[in-house]
N, C-alpha and C positions, 0 to 999 in steps of 0.2 A: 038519228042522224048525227055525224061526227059534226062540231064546231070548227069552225074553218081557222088554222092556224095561219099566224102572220107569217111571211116570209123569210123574219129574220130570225124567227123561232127553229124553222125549219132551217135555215142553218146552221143553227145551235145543236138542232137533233140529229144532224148530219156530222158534224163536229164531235160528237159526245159516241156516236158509232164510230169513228174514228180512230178516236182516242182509244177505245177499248180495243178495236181490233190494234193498234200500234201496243199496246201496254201487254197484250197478249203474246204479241210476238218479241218484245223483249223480255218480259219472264220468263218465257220459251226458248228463248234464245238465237230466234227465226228473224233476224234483223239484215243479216246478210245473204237473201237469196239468191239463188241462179235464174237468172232472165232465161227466160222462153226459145231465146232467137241465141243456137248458138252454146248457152252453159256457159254464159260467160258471166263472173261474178260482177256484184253490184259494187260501184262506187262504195267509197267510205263514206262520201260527204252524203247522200243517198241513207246510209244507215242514221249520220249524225243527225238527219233532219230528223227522221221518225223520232228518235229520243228528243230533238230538242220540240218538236208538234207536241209528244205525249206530254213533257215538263210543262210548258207552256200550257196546256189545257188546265192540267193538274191544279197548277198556279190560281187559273182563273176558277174553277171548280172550287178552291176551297176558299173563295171569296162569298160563296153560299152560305147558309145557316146548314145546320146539321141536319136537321130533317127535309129540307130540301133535299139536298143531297143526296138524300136515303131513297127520298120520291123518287131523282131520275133513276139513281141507279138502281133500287129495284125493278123500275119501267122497264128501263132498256138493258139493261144487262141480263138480267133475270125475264125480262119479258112478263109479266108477273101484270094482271088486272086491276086496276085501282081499289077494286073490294080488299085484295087480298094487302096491297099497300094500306089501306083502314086499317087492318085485322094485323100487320105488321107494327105498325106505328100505334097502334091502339088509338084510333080516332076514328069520327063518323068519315062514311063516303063521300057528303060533300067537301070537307076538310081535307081527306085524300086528293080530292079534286080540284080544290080551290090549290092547296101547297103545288098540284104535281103544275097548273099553267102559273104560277107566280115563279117556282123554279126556273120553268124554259123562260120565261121572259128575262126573269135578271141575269139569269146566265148568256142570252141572246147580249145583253145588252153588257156586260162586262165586256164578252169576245169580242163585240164592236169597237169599244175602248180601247180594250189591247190591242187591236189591229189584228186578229184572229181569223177574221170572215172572210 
């Protein structure tokens, strides 16, 4: 049975999928799409946010420790199961596991701070 994650966690981990698909599309270069309705390009100010969302997460992300850090993003980026975060980090599983909910919480709780959520 999965542990039921707080609410503000879950907007952290909504936040942090975010971030990656924005960070994605600016290394990509995909920042200035054509809407749907039309072909008609997007606003600048539309582009500026996604870069100023991705900075701003970034910001608060490297207010982490390092291996936290490592925990989400191997989570969710790579998608990758807490065994294999162990076996990444060189730590037991419950250490993978205790780091990967101390991560979402303080990063939960920075984005708060920052006005992020």
């Amino acid at each position: 049975m999965q542990p039921k994650i707080p609410p503000l966690e879950i907007l952290a981990i909504i936040a942090l999928r975010q971030w990656l698909r924005d960070r994605n599309a600016i290394r990509n270069g995909r920042t200035c799409h054509y809407q749907r309705s039309g072909y008609r390009e997007r606003r600048q100010r539309d582009c500026d946010a996604t870069l100023v969302r991705a900075i701003d997460f970034e910001r608060a992300l490297s207010t982490l420790p390092v291996d936290q850090q490592a925990a989400l993003l191997v989570t969710y980026h790579v998608g990758a199961p807490r065994i294999q975060i162990a076996h990444a980090l060189e730590c037991s599983y419950r250490h993978a596991h205790t780091l990967l909910n101390t991560a979402r919480a303080r990063l939960a709780r920075t984005l708060e701070r920052l006005d992020l959520l």
